[in-house]
C-alpha positions as CSV (number, residue, x, y, z in Angstrom):
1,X,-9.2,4.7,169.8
2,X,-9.9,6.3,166.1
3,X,-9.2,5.2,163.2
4,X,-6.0,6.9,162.6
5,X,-4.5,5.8,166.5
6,X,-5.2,2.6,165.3
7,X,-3.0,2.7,162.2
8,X,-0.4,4.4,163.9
9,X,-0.4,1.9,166.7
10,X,0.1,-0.8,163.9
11,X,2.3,1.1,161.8
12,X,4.6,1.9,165.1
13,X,4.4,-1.7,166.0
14,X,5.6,-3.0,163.0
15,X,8.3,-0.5,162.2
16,X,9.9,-1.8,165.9
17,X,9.4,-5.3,165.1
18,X,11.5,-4.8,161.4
19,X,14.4,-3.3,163.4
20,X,14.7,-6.0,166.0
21,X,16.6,-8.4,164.1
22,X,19.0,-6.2,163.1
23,X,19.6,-4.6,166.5
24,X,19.1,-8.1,169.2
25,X,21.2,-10.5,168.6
26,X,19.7,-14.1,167.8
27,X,16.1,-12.0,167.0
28,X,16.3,-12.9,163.2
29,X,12.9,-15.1,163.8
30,X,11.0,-12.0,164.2
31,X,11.2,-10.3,161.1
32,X,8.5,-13.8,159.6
33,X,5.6,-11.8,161.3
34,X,6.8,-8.6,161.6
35,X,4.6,-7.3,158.5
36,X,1.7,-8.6,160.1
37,X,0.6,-5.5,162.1
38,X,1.4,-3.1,158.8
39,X,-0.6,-5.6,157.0
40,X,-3.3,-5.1,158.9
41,X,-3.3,-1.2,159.0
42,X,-2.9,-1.6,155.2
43,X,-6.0,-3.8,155.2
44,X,-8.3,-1.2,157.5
45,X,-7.1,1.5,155.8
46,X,-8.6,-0.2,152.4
47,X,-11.8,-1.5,153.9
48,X,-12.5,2.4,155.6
49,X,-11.1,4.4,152.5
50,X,-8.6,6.4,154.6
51,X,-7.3,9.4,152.7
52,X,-3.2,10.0,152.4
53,X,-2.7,6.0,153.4
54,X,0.4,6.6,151.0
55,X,2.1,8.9,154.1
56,X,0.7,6.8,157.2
57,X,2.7,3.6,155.4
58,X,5.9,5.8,154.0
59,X,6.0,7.0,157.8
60,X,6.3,3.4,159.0
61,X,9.6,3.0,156.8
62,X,11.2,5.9,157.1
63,X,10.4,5.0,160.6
64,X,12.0,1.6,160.4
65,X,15.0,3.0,158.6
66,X,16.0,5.3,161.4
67,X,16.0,2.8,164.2
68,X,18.5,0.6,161.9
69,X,20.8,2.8,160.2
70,X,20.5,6.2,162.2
71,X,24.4,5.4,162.6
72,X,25.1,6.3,159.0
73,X,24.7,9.9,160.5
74,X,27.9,9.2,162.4
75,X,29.9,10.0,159.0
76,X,27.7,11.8,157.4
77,X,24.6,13.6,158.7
78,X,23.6,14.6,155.1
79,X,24.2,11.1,153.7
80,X,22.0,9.6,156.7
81,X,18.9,11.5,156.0
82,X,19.2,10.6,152.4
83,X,19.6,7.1,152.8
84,X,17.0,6.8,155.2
85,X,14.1,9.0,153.0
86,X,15.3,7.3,149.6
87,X,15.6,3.9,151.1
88,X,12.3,4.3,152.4
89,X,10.8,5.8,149.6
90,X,11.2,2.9,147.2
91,X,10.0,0.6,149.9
92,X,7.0,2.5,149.8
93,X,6.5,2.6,146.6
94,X,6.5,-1.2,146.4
95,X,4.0,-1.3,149.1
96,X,2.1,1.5,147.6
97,X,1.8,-0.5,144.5
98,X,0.5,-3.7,146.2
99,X,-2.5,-1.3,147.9
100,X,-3.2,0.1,144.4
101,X,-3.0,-3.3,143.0
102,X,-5.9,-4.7,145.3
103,X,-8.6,-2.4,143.4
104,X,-7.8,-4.3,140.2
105,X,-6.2,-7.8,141.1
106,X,-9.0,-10.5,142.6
107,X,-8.0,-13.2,145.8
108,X,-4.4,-13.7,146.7
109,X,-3.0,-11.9,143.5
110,X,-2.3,-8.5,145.1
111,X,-0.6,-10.1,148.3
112,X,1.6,-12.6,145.6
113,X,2.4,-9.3,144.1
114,X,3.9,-7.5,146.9
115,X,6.0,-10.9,148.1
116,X,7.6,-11.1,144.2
117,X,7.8,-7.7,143.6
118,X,9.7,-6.9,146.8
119,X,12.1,-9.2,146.4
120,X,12.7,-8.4,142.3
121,X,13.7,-4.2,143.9
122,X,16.0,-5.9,146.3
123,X,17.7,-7.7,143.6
124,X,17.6,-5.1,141.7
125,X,19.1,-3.0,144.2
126,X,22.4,-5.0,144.0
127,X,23.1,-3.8,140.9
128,X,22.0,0.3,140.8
129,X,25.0,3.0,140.8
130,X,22.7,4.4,143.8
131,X,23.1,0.9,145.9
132,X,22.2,0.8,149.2
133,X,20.9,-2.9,150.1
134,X,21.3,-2.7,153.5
135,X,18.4,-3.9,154.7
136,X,17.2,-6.2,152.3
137,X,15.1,-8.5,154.1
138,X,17.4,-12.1,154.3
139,X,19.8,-9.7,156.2
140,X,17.7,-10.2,158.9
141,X,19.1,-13.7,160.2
142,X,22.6,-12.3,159.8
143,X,22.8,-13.1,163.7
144,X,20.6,-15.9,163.8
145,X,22.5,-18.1,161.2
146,X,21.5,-21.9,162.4
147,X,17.6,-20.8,160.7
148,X,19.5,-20.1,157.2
149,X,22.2,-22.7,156.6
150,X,20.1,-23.1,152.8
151,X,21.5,-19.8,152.2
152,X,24.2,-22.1,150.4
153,X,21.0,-22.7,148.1
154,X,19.2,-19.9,147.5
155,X,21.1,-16.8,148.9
156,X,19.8,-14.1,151.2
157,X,17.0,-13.7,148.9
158,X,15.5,-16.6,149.7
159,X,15.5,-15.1,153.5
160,X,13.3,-12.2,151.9
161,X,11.0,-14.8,150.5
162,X,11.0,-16.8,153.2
163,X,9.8,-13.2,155.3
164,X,6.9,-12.8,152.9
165,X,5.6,-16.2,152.7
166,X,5.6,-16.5,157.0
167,X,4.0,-13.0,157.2
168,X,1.7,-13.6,154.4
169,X,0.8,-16.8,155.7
170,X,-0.1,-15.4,159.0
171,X,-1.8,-12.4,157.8
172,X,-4.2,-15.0,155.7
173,X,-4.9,-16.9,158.8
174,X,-6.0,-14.0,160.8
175,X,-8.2,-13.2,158.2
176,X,-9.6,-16.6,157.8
177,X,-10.1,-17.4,161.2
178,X,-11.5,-13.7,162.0
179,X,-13.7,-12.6,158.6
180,X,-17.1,-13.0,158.5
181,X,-17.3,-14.4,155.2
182,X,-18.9,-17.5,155.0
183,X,-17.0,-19.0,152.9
184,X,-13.9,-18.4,155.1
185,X,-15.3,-19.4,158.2
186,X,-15.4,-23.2,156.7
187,X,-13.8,-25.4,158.9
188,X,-11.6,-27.0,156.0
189,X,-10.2,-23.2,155.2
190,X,-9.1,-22.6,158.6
191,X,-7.3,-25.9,158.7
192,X,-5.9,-25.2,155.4
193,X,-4.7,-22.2,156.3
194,X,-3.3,-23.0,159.4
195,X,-1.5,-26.3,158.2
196,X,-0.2,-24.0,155.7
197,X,1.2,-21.1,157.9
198,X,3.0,-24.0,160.6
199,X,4.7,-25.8,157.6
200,X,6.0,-22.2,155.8
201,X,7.4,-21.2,159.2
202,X,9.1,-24.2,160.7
203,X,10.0,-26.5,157.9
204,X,12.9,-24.1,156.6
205,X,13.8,-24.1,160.6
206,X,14.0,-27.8,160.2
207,X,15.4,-28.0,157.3
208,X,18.1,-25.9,158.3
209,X,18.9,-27.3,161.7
210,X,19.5,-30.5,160.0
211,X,22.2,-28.6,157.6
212,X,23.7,-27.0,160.6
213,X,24.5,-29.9,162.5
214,X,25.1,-32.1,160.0
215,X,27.8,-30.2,158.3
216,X,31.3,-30.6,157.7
217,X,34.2,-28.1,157.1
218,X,35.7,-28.7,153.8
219,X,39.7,-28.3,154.1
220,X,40.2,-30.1,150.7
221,X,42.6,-27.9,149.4
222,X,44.9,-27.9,152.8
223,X,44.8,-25.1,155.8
224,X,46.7,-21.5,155.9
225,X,47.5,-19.6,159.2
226,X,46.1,-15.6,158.8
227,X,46.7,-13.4,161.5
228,X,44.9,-10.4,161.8
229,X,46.3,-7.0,162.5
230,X,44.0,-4.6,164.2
231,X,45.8,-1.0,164.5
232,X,42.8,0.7,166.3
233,X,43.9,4.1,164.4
234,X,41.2,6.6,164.4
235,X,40.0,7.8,161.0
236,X,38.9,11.0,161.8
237,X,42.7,12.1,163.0
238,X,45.1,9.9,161.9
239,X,46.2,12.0,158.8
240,X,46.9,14.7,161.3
241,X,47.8,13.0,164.7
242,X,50.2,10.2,163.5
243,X,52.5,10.0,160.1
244,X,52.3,7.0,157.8
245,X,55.7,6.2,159.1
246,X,54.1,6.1,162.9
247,X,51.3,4.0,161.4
248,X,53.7,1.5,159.6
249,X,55.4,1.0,162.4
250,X,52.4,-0.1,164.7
251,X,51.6,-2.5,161.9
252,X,55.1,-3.7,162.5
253,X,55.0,-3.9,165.7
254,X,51.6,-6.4,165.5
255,X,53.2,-8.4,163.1
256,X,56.3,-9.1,165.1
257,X,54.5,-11.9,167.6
258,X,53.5,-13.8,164.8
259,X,56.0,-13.8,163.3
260,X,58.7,-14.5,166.1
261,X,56.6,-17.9,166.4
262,X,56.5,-19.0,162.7
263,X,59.0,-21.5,161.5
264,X,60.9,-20.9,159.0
265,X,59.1,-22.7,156.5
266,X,55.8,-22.3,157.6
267,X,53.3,-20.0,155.5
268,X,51.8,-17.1,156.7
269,X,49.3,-14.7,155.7
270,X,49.1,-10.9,157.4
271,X,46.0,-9.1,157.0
272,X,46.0,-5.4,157.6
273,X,42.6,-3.3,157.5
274,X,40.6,-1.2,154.8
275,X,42.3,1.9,153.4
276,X,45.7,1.5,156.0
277,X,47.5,3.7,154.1
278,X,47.3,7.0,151.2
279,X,50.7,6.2,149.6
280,X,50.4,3.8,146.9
281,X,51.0,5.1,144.0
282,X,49.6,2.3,141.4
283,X,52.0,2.7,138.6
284,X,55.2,3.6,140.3
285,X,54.9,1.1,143.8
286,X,58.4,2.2,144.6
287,X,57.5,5.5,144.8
288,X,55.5,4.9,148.3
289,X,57.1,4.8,151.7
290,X,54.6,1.8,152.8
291,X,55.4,-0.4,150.3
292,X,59.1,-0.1,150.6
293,X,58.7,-0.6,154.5
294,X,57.0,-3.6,154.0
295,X,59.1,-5.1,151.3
296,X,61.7,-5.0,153.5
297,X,59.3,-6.0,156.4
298,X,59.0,-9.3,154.2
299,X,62.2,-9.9,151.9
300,X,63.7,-12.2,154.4
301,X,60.5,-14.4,154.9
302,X,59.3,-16.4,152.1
303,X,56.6,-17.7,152.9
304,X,55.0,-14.3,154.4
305,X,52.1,-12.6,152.6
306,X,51.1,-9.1,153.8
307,X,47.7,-8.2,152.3
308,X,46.6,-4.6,153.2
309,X,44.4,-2.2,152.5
310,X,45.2,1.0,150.5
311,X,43.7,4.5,149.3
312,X,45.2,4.4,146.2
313,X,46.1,6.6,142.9
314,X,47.1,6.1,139.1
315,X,49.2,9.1,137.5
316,X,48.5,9.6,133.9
317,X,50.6,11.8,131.8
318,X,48.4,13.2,129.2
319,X,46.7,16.2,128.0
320,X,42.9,14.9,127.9
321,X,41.4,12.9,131.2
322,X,41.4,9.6,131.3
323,X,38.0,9.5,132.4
324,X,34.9,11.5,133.5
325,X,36.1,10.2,137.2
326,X,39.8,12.2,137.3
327,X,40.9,14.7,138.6
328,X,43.9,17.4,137.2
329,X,47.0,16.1,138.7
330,X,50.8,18.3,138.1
331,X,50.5,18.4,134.2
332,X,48.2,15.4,134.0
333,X,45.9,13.8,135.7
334,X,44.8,11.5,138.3
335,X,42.5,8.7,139.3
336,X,42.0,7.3,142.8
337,X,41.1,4.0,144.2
338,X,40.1,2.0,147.5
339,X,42.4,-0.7,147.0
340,X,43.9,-4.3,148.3
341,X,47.7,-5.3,147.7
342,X,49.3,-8.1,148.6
343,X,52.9,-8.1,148.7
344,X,55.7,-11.1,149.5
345,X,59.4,-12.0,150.0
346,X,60.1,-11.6,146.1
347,X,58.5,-8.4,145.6
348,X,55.6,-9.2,143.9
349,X,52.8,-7.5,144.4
350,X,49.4,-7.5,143.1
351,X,46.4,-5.4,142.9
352,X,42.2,-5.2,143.5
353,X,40.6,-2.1,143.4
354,X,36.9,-2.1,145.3
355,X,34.2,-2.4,142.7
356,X,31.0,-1.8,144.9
357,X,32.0,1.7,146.2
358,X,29.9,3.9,148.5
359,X,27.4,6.4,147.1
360,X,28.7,9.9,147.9
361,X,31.7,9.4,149.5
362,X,33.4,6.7,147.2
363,X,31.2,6.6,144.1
364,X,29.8,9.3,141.6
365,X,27.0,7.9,140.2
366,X,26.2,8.5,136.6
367,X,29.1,10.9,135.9
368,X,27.7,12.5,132.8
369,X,25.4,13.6,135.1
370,X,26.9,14.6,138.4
371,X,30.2,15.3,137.3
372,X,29.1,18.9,136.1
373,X,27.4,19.5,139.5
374,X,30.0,18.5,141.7
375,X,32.6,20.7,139.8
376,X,30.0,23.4,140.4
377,X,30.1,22.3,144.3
378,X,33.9,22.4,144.3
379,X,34.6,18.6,144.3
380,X,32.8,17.1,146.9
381,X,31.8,13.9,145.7
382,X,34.0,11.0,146.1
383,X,35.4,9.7,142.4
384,X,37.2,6.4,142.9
385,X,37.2,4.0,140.2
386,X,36.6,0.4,140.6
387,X,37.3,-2.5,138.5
388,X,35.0,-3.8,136.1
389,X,35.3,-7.1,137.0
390,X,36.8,-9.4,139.9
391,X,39.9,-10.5,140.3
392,X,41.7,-12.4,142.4
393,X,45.1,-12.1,145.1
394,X,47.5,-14.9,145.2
395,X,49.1,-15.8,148.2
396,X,52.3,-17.1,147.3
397,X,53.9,-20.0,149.7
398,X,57.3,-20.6,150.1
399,X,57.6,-23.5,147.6
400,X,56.1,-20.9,145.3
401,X,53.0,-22.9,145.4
402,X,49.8,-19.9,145.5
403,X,46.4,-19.9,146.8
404,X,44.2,-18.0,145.1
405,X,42.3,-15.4,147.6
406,X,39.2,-13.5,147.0
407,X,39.3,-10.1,149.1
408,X,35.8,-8.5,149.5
409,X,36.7,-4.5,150.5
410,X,34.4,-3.3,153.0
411,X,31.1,-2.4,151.8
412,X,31.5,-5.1,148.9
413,X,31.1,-7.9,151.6
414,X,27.0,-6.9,151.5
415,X,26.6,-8.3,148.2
416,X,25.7,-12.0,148.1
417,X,25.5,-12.8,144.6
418,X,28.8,-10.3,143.4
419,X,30.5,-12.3,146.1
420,X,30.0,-15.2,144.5
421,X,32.0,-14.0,141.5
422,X,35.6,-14.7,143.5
423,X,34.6,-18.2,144.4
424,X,33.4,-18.9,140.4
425,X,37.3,-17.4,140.1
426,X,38.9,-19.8,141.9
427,X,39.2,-18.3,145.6
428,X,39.6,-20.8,148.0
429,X,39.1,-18.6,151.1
430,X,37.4,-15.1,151.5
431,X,39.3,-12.3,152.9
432,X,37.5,-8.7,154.4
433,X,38.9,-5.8,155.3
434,X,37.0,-3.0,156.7
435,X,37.1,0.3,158.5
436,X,33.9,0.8,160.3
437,X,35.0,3.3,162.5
438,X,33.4,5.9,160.8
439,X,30.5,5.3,162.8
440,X,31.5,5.2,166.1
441,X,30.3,2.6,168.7
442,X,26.8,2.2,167.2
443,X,25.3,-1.0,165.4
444,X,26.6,-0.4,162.4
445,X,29.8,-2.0,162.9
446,X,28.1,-5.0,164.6
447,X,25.4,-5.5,161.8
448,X,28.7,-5.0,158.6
449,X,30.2,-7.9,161.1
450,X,27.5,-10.0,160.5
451,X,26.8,-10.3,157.1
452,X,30.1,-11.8,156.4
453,X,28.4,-14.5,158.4
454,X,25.5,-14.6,155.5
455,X,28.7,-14.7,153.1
456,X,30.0,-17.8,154.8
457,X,26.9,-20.0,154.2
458,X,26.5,-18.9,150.7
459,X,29.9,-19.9,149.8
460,X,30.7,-22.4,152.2
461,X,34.1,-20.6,152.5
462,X,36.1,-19.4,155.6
463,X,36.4,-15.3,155.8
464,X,39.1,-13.8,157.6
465,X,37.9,-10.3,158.3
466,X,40.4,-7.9,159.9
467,X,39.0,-4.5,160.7
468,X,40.7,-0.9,161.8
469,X,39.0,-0.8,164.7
470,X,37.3,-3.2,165.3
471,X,35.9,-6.1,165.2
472,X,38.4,-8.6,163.0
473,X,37.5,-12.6,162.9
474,X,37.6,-15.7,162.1
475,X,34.1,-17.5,160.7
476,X,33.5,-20.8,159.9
477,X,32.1,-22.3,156.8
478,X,28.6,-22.5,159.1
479,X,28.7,-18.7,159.7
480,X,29.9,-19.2,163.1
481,X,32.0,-16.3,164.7
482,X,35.1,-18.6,165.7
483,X,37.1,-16.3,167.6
484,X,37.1,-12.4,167.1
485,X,39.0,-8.7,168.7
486,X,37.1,-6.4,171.1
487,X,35.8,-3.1,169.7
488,X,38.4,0.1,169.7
489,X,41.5,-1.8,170.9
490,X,44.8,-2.5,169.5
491,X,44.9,-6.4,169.2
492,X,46.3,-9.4,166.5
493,X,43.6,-12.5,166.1
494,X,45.8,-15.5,165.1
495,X,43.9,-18.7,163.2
496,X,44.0,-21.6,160.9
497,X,41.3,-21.2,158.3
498,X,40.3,-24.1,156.1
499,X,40.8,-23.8,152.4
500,X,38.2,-25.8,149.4
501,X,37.3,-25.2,146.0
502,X,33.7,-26.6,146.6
503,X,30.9,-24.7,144.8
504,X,27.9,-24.4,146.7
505,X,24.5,-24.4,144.5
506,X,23.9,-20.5,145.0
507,X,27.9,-19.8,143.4
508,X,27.2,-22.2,140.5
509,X,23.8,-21.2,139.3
510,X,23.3,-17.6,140.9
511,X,20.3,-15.5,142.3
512,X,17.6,-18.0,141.1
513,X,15.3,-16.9,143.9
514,X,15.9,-13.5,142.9
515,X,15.2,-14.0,138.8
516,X,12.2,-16.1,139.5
517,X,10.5,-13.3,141.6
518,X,11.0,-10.7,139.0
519,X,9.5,-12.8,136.7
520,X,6.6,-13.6,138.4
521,X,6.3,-9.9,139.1
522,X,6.6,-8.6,135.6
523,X,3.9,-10.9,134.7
524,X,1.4,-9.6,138.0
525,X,2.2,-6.3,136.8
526,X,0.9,-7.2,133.3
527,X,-1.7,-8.7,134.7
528,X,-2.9,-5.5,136.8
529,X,-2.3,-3.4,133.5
530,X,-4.6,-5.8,131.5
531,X,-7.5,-5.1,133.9
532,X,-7.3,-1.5,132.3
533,X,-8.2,-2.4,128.9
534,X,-11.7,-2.1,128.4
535,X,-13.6,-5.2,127.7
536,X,-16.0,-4.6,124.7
537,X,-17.9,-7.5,123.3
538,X,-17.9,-7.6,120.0
């Protein structure tokens, strides 16, 4: 086999390993070596010189990309094959600069400059316009959550550092045990090394097991009963195939079970999915057929929360737009949201509009900038505004006693660390409501599912997730899937979730993983930049 089979052999190998954990269940463990073969092709290709290495490793992304989120297609074909080529592109420029860096930095500085630099784009990524942090590499125990209970700790990206350090560690004792340098074939090096490597992988397992089965659920601020209402409507017809009256009245028709059983004075919380209906107008609720329906749906039951999702719109009556983000509207103007309401017995109802919206179809990044081209292109960017900050939904018992909910809307329940902004508000459970049937019966639904695990652990809070179409749950404070709906059926998912106003270390002090390795990096990079300089003796 040449050179260049080799490399592809490697490259292939690792682009499969990457996408196991996100596609088999439980095989979260696999993503600590799965750099190792790329490593390795990295390695020959600097010890042989091989020309264009920058395409053979951009191939093994873009490779790895597609096997995890091809699904993204199912909505969008266009928006797929940009995700997948810009997603991979900044990976590879990450990796490109660690290859670079190993002409200029000595010993282990290059490898300690990938691991820290990695991590400081994946953090960074949480907070672009262009955001699309799906794979960030602590997603990868999303399904294998008894190896992460310090998620509470460090967040997911001290999963990504916990990835670098195993592969690293491995990588460095292949080397040692294999290279022909004398120095590396002493016998105290190999043990070194391989004391090292056994204590990086398996004491966070430990460590973590111990957590696991140790812990406690925290109900210190009482229980509430949630059921979730799963309609099963199909996005792609039901503006055409049913009416929002037909849809309210399968909503309804969920909500009547649970309700039929509830005492009179029991408390009661109804979660209905992601973007149920298009008729909220923002300032003038009355106005909207769904709201009506379910104020009357709830008038007679205090006690009874309905919290539902919305595509929602604000009417402004002026001359100039409100914003970059409207849209001409009558003889004004108009600004849309994805939104949450919760409404009660009194009437009361309260608002959250999604912050972290969806490149393309939800968010417009930089306006100044896009808003002239997709006026060009005849609107076909999505222009919802989100909030600028979080805030909270009160359920509202019938004492008139509240408990302060944090919703997460769909996409918003990837981000660890913006997450953690409802908790540092007061939320005492975690709410999500999704529609992932956009994408059809492919992974994507199963991998959005089980990051609201990762969510659990980090806040030590209960989620209630109700989805369209599938698949609504209940998880436990450990990340455990409690009970849960099949996928593509009509269903309601009663439970008792736990409510606490614990803090958990990563809500109170934030990404420190995340800060420290961007740090570090900033000062490699400096380092790497020095080596530049010219050295003249004076």
């Amino acid at each position: 086999m040449g050179l260049y089979g080799l490399m592809a052999l490697l490259g292939g190998l690792s682009a499969l390993l990457m996408s196991l954990p996100w596609l088999v269940p439980g095989a979260g463990a696999v993503a600590l070596f799965s750099f190792v073969p790329l490593l390795l092709m990295e390695q020959l290709a600097f010890q042989t010189k091989a020309r264009r290495f920058w395409l053979w490793q951009y191939g093994v992304f873009v490779l790895w990309n597609t096997i995890t989120t091809f699904w993204v297609g199912g909505a969008t074909v266009g928006g797929a094959v940009f995700a997948i080529l810009a997603n991979a592109l900044q990976m590879s420029v990450v990796f490109g600069i660690f290859h670079f860096s190993r002409r200029r930095l000595r010993g282990v500085m290059p490898y300690l400059l990938l691991a820290t630099l990695w991590i400081a784009w994946e953090r960074w990524y949480f907070d672009t316009q262009i955001s699309w942090p799906w794979l960030v590499l602590g997603n990868a125990f999303a399904r294998t959550t008894p190896l992460v209970q310090w998620y509470e700790y460090t967040g997911s990206l001290g999963g990504s550092l916990w990835v670098w350090a195993c592969n690293l560690g491995i990588y460095g004792g292949l080397v040692a045990f294999t290279d022909n340098n004398s120095r590396l074939r002493s016998w105290r090096i190999k043990t070194a090394a391989a004391v090292g490597t056994v204590l990086v992988l398996f004491a966070p397992m430990v460590l973590s097991l111990s957590i696991y089965r140790s812990y406690e659920e925290r109900s210190d601020r009482g229980t509430l009963d949630v059921a979730l209402l799963q309609p099963n409507l199909d996005p792609y017809e039901k503006f055409g195939s049913l009416t929002q009256k037909q849809q309210n009245d399968r909503l309804i028709s969920l909500a009547s079970g649970p309700l039929s059983s509830r005492s009179d004075s029991a408390s009661l919380l109804l979660l209905a999915p992601e973007t149920f209906t298009n008729d909220i107008i923002v300032n003038d609720l009355q106005a909207s057929r769904t709201w009506r329906t379910f104020d009357t749906l709830l008038r007679p039951r205090l006690g009874v929360n309905l919290l539902y999702g919305a595509s929602s719109y604000e009417l402004f009556n002026t001359r100039s737009a409100p914003s970059l983000l409207a849209r001409p509207y009558g003889q004004g103007w108009m600004e849309s949201h994805n939104s949450a309401l919760i409404q009660d017995g009194s009437s009361r109802t309260e608002i959250f509009h999604k912050s972290k919206l969806v490149v393309g179809t939800e968010l417009m990044p930089y306006p100044k900038i896009f808003a002239p081209i997709d006026k060009a292109l005849g609107g076909v960017i999505g222009r919802c505004v989100g909030q600028d900050e979080i805030s909270l939904l009160n359920f509202r018992a019938a004492d008139g006693s509240e408990i302060p909910l944090g919703c997460a809307v769909c996409y918003e329940s990837v981000y660890g660390e913006y997450c953690t902004g409802y908790v540092r508000k007061g939320a005492q459970l975690l709410t999500v409501i999704t529609n992932d049937a956009w994408w059809g019966n492919t992974p994507g639904y199963r991998q959005h599912l089980s990051y609201s695990s990762l969510r659990a652990i980090e806040l030590r809070r209960d989620i209630a997730r109700c989805a369209n179409t599938g698949i609504s749950a209940f998880i436990n404070q450990k990340g455990e899937i409690v009970s849960h709906t099949q996928w593509w059926e009509q269903d309601v998912l009663g439970g008792r979730v736990n409510l606490t106003d614990y803090e958990t270390a990563f809500v109170r002090y934030g990404d420190v993983t995340g800060r420290a390795c961007t740090f570090a990096a900033v000062l490699l990079l400096v380092a790497m930049l020095l080596t530049f300089i010219p050295n003249r003796r004076r």
